[in-house]
mmCIF file of the N, C-alpha and C atoms, coordinates in Angstrom:
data_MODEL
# 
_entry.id   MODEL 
# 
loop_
_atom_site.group_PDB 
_atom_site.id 
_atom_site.type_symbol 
_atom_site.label_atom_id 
_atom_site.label_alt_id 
_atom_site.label_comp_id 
_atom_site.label_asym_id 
_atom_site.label_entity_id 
_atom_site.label_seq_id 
_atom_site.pdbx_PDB_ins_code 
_atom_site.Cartn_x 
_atom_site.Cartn_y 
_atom_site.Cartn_z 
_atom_site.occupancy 
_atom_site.B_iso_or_equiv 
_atom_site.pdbx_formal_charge 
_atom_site.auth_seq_id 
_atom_site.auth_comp_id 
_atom_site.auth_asym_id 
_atom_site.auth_atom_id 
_atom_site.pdbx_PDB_model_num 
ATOM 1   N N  . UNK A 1 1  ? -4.150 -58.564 46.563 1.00 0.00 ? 1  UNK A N  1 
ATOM 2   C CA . UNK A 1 1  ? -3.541 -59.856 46.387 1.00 0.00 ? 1  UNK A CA 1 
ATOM 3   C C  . UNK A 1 1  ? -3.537 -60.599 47.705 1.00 0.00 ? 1  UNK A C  1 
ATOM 4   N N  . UNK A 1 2  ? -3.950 -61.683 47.927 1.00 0.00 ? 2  UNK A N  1 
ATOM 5   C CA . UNK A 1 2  ? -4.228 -62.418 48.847 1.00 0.00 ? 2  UNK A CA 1 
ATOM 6   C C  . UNK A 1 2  ? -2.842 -63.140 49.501 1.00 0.00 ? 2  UNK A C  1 
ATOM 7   N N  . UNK A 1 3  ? -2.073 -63.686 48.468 1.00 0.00 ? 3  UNK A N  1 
ATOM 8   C CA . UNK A 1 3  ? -1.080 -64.772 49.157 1.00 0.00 ? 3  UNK A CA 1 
ATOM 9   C C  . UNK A 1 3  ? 0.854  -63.174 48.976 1.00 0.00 ? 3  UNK A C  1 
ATOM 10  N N  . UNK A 1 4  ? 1.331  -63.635 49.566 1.00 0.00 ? 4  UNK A N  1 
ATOM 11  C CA . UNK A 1 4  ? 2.391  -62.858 49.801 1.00 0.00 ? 4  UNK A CA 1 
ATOM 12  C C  . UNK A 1 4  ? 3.728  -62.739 48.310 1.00 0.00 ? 4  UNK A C  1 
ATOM 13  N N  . UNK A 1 5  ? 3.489  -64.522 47.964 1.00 0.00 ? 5  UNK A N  1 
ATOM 14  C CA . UNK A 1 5  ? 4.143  -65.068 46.657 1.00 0.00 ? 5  UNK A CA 1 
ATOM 15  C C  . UNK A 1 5  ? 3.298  -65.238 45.814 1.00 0.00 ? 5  UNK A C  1 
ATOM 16  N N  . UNK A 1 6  ? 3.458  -64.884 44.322 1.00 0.00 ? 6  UNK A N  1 
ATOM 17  C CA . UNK A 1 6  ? 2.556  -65.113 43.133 1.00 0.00 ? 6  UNK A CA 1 
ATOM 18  C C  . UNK A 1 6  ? 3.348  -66.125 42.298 1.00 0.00 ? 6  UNK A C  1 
ATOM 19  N N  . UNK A 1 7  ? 2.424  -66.703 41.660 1.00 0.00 ? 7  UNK A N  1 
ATOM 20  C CA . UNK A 1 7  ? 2.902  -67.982 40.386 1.00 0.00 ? 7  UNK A CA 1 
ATOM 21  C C  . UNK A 1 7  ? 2.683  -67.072 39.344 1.00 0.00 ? 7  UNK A C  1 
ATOM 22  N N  . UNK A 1 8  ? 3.538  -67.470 38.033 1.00 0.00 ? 8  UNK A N  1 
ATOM 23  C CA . UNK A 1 8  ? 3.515  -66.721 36.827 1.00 0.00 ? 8  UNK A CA 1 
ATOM 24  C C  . UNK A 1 8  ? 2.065  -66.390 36.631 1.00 0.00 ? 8  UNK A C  1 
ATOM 25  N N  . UNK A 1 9  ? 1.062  -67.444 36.682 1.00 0.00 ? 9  UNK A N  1 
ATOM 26  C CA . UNK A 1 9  ? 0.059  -67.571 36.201 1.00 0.00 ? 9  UNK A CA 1 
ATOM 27  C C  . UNK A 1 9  ? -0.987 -66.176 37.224 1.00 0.00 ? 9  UNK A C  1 
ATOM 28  N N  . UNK A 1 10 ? -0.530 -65.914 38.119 1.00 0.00 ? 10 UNK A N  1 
ATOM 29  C CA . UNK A 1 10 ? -1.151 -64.678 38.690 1.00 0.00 ? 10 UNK A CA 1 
ATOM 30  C C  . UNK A 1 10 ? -0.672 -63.794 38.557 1.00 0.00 ? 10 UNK A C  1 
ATOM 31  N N  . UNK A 1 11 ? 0.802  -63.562 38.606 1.00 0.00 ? 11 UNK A N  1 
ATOM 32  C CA . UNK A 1 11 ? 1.035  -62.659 38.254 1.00 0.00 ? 11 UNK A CA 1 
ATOM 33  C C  . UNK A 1 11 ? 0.565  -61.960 36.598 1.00 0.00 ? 11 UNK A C  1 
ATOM 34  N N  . UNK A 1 12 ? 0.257  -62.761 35.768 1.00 0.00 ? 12 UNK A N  1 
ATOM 35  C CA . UNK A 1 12 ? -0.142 -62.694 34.567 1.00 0.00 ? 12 UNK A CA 1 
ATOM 36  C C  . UNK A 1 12 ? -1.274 -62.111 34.650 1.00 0.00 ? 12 UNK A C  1 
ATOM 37  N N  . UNK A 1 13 ? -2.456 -62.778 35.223 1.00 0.00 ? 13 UNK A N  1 
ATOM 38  C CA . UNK A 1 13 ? -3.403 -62.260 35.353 1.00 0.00 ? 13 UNK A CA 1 
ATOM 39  C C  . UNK A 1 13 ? -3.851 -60.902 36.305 1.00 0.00 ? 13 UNK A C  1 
ATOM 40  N N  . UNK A 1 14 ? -2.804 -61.086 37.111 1.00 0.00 ? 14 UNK A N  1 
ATOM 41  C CA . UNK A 1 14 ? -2.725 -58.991 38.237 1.00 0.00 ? 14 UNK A CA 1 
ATOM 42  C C  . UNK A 1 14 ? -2.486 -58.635 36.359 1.00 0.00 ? 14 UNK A C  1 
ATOM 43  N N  . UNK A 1 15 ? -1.435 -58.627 35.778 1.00 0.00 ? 15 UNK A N  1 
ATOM 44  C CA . UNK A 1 15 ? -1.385 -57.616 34.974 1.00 0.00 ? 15 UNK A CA 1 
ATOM 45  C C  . UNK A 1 15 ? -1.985 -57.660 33.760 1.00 0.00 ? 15 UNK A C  1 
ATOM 46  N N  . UNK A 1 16 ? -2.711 -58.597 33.435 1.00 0.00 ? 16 UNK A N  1 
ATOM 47  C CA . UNK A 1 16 ? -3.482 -58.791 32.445 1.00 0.00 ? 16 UNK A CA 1 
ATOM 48  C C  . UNK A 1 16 ? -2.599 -58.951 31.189 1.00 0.00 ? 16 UNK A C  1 
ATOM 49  N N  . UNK A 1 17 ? -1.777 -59.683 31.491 1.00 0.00 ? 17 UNK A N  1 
ATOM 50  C CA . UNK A 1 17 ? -1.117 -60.093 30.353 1.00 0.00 ? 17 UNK A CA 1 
ATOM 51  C C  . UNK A 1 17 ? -1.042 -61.742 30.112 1.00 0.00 ? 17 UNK A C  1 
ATOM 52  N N  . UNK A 1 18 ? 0.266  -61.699 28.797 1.00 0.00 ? 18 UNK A N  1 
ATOM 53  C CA . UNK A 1 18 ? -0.110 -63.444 28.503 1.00 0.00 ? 18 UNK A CA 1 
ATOM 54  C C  . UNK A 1 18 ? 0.732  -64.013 29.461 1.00 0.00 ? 18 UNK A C  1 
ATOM 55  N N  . UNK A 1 19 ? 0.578  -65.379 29.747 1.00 0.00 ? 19 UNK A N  1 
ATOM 56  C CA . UNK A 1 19 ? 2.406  -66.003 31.022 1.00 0.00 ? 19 UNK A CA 1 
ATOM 57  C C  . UNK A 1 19 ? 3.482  -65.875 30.424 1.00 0.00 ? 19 UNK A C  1 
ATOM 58  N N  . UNK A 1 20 ? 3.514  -65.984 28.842 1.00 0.00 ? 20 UNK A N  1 
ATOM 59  C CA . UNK A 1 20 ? 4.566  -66.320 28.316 1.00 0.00 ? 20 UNK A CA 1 
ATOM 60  C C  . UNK A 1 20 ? 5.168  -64.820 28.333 1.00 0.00 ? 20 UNK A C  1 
ATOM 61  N N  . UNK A 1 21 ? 4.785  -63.887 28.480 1.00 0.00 ? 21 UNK A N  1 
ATOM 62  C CA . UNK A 1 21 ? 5.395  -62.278 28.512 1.00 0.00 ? 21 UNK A CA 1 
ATOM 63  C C  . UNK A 1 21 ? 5.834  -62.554 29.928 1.00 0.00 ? 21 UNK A C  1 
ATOM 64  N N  . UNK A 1 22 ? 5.330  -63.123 30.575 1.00 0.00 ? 22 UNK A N  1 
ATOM 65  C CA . UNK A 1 22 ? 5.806  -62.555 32.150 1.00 0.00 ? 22 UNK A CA 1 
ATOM 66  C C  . UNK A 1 22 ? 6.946  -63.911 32.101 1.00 0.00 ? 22 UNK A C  1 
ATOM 67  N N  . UNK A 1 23 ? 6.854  -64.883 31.294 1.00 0.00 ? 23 UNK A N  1 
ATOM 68  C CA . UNK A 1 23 ? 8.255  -65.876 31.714 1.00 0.00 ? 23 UNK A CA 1 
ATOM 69  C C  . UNK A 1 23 ? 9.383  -64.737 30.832 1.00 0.00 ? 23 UNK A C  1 
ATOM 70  N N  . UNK A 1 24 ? 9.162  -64.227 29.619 1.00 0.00 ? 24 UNK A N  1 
ATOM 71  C CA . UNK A 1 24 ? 10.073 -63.352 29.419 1.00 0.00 ? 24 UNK A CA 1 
ATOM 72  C C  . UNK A 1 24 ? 10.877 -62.470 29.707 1.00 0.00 ? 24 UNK A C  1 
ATOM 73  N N  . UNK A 1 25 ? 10.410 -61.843 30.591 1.00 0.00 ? 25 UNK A N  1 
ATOM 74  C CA . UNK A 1 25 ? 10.290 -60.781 31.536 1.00 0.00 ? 25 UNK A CA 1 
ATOM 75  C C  . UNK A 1 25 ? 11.484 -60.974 32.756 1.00 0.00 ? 25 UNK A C  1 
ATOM 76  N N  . UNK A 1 26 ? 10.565 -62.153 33.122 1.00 0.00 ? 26 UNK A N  1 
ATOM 77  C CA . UNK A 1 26 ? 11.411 -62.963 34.177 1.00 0.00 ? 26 UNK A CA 1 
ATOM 78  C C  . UNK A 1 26 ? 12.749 -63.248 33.725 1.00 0.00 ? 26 UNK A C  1 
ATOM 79  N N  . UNK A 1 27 ? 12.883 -64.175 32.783 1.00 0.00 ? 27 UNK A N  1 
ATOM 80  C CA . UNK A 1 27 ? 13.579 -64.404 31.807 1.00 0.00 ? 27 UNK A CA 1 
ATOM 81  C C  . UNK A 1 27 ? 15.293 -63.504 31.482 1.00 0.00 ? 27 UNK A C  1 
ATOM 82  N N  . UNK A 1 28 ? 14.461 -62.340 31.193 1.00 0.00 ? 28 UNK A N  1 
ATOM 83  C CA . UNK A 1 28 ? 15.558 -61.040 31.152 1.00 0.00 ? 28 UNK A CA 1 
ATOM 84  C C  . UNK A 1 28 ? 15.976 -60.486 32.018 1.00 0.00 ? 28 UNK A C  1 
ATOM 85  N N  . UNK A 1 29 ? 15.498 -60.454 33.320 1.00 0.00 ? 29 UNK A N  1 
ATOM 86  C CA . UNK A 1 29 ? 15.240 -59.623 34.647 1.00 0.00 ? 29 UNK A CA 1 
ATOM 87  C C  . UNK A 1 29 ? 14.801 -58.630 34.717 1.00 0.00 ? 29 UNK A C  1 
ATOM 88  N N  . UNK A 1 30 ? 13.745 -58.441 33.959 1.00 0.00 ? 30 UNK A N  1 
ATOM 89  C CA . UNK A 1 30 ? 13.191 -57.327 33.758 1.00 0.00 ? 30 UNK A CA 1 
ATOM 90  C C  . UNK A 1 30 ? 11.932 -56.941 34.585 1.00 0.00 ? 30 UNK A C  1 
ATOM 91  N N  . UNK A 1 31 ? 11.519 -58.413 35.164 1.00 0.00 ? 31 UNK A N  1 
ATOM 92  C CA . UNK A 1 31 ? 10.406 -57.533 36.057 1.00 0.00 ? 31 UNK A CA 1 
ATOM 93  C C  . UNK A 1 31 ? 11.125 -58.574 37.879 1.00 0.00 ? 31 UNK A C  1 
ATOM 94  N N  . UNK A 1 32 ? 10.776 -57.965 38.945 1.00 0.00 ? 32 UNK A N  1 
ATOM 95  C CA . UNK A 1 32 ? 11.306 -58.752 40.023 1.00 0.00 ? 32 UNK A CA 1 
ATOM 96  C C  . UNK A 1 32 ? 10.869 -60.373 40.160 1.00 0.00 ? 32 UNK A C  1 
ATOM 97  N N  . UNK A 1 33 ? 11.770 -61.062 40.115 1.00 0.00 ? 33 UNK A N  1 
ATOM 98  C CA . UNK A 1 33 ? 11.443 -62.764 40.197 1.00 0.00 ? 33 UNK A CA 1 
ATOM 99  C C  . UNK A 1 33 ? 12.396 -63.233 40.746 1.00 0.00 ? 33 UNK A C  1 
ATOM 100 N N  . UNK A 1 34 ? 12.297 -64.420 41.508 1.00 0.00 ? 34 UNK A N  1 
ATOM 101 C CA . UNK A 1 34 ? 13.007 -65.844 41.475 1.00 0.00 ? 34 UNK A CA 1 
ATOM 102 C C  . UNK A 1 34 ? 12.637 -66.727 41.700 1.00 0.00 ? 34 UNK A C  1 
ATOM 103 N N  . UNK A 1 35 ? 13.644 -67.920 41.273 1.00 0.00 ? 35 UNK A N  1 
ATOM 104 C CA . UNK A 1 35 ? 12.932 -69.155 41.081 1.00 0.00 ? 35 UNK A CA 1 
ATOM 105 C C  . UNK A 1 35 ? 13.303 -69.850 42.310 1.00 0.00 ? 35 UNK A C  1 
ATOM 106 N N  . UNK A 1 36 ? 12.413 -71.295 42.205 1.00 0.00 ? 36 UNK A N  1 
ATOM 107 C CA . UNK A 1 36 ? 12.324 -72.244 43.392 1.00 0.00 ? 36 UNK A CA 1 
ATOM 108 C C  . UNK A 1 36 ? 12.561 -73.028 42.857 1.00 0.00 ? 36 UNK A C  1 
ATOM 109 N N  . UNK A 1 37 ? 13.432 -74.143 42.280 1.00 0.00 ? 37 UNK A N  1 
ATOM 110 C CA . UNK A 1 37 ? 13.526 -75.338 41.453 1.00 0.00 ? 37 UNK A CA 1 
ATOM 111 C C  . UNK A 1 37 ? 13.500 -74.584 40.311 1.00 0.00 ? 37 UNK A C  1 
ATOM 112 N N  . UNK A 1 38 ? 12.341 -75.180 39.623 1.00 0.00 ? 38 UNK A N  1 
ATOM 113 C CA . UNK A 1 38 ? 12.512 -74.653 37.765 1.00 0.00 ? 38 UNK A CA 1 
ATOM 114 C C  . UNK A 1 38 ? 11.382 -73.878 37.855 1.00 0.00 ? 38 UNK A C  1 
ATOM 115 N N  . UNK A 1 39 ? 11.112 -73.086 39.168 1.00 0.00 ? 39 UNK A N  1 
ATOM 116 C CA . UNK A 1 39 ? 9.336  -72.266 38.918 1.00 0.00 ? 39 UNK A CA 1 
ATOM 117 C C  . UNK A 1 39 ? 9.976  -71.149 39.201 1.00 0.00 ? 39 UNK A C  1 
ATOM 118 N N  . UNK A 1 40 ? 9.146  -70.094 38.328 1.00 0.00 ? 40 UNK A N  1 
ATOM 119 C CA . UNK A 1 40 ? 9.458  -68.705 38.736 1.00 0.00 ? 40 UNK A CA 1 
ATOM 120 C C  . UNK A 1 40 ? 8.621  -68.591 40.057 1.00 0.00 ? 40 UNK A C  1 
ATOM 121 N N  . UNK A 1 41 ? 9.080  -67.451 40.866 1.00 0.00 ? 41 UNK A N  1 
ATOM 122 C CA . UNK A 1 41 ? 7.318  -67.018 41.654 1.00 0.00 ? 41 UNK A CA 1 
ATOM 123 C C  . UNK A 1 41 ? 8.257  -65.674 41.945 1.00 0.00 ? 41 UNK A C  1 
ATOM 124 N N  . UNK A 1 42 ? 7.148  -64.934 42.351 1.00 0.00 ? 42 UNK A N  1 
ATOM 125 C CA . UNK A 1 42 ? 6.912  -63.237 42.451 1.00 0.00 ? 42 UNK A CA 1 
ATOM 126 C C  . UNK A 1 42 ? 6.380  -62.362 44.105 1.00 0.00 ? 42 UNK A C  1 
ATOM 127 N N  . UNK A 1 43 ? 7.306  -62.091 44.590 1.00 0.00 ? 43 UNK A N  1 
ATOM 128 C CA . UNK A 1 43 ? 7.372  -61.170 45.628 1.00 0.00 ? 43 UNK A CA 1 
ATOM 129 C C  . UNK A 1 43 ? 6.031  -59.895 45.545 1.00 0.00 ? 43 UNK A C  1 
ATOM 130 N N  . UNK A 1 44 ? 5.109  -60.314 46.094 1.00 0.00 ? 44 UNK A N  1 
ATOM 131 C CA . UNK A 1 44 ? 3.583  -59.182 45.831 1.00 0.00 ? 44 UNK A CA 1 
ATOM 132 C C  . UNK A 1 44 ? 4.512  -57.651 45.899 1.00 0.00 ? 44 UNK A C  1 
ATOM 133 N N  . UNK A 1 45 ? 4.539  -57.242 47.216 1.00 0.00 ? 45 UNK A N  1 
ATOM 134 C CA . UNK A 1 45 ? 4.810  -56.161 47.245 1.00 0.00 ? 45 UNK A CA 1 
ATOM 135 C C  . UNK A 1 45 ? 6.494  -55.946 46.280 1.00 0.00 ? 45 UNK A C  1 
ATOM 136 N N  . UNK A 1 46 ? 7.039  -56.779 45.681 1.00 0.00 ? 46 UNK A N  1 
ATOM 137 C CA . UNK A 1 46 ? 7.687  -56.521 44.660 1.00 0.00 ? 46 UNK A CA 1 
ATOM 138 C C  . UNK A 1 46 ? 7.391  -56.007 43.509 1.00 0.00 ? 46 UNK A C  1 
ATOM 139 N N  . UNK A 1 47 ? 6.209  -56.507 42.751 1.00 0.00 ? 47 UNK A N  1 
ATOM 140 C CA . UNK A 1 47 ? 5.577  -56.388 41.717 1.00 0.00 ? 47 UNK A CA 1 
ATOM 141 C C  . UNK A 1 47 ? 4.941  -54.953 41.708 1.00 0.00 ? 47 UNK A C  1 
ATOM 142 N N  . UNK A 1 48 ? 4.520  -54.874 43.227 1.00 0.00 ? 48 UNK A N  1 
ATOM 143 C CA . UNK A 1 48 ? 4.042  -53.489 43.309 1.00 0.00 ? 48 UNK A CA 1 
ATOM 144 C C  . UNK A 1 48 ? 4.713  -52.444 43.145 1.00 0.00 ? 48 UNK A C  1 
ATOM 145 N N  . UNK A 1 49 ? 6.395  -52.610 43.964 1.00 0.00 ? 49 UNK A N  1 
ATOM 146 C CA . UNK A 1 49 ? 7.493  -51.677 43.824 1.00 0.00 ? 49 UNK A CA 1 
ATOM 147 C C  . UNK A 1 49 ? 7.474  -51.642 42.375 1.00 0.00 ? 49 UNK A C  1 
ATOM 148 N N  . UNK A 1 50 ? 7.926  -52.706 41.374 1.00 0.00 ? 50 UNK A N  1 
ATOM 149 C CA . UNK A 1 50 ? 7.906  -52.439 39.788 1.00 0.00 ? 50 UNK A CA 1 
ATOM 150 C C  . UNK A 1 50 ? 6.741  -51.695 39.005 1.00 0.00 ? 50 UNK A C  1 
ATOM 151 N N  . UNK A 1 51 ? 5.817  -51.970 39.295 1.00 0.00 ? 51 UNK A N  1 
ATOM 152 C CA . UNK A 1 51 ? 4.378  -50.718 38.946 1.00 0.00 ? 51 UNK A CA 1 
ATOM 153 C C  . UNK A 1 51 ? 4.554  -50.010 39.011 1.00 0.00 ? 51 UNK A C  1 
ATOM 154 N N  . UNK A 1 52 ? 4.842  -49.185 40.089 1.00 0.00 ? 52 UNK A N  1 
ATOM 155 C CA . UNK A 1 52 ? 5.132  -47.854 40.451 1.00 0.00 ? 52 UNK A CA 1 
ATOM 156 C C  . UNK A 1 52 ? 5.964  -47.434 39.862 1.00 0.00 ? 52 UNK A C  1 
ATOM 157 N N  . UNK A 1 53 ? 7.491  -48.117 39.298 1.00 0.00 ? 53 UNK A N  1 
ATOM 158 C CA . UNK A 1 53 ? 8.650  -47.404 39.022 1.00 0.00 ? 53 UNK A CA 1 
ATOM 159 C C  . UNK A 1 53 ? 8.904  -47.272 37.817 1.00 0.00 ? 53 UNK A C  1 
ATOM 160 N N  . UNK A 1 54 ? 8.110  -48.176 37.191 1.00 0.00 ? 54 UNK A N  1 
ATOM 161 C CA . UNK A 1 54 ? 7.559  -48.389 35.917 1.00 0.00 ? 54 UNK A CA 1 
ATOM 162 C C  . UNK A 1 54 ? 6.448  -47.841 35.243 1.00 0.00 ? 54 UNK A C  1 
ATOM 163 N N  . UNK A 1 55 ? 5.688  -47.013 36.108 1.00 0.00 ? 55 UNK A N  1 
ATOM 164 C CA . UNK A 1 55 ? 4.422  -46.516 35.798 1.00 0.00 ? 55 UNK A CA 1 
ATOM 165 C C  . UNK A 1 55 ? 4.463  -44.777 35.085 1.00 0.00 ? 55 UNK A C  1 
ATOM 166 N N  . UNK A 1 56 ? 3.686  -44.854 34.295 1.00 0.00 ? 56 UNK A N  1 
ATOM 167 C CA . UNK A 1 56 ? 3.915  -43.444 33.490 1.00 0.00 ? 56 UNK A CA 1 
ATOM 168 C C  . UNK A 1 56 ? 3.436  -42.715 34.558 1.00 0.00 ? 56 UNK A C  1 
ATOM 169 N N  . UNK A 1 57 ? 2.409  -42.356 35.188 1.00 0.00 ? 57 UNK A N  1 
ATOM 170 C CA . UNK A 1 57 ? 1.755  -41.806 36.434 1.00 0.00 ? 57 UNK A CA 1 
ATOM 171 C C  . UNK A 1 57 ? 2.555  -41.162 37.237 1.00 0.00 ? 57 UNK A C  1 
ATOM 172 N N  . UNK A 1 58 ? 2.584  -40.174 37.471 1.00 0.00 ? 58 UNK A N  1 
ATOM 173 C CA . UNK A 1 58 ? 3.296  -39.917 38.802 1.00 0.00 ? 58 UNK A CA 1 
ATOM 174 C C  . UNK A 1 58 ? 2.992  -40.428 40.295 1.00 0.00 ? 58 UNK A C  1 
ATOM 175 N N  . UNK A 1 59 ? 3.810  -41.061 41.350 1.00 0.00 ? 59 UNK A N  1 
ATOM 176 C CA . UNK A 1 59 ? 3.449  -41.665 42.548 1.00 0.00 ? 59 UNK A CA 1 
ATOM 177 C C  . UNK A 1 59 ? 2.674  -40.248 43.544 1.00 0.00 ? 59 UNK A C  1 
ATOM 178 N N  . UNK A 1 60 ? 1.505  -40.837 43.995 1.00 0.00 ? 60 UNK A N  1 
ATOM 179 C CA . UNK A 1 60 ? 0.715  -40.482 44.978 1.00 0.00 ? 60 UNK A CA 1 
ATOM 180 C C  . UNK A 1 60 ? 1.435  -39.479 45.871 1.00 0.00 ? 60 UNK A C  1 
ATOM 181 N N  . UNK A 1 61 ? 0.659  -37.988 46.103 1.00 0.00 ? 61 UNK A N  1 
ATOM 182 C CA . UNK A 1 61 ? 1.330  -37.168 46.698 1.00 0.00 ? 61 UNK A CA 1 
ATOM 183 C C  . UNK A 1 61 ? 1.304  -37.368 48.628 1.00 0.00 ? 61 UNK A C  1 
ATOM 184 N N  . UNK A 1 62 ? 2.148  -37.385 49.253 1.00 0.00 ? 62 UNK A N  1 
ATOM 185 C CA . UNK A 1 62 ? 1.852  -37.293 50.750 1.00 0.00 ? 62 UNK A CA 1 
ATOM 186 C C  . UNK A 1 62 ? 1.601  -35.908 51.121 1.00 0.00 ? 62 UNK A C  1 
ATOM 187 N N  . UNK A 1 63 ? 0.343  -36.295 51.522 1.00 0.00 ? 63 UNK A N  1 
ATOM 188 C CA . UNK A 1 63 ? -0.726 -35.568 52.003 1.00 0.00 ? 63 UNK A CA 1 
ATOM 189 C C  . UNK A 1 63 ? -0.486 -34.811 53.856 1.00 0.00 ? 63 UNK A C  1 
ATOM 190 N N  . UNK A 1 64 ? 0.967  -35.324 54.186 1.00 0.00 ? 64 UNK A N  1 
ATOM 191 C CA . UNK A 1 64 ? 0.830  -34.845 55.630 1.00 0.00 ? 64 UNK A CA 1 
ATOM 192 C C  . UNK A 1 64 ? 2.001  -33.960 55.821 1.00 0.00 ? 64 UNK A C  1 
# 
């Protein structure tokens, strides 16, 4: 991810979903957001923390 803050509309597309799931989302507080005026936008390495914690996968073993 290039910029530090995401618009619904990228964040939608990182997860390959529709916007209107991710205004939901937002919506509920269900995935990390806040707004600026009446716009959501999305903390990158937030979204990432929620992947992970959210992810069926188990997190990456440290290797040292």
């Amino acid at each position: 991810m290039e910029s530090e803050i995401l618009t619904i509309k990228q964040v939608a597309e990182y997860l390959k979903v529709n916007e209107r799931t991710i205004y939901r989302l937002a919506n509920k507080g269900d995935i990390p957001a806040f707004k600026v005026g009446n716009n959501w936008r999305f903390k990158a390495s937030a979204i990432e923390a929620w992947i992970n914690q959210n992810s069926d996968s188990p997190p990456p073993l440290d290797n040292t």
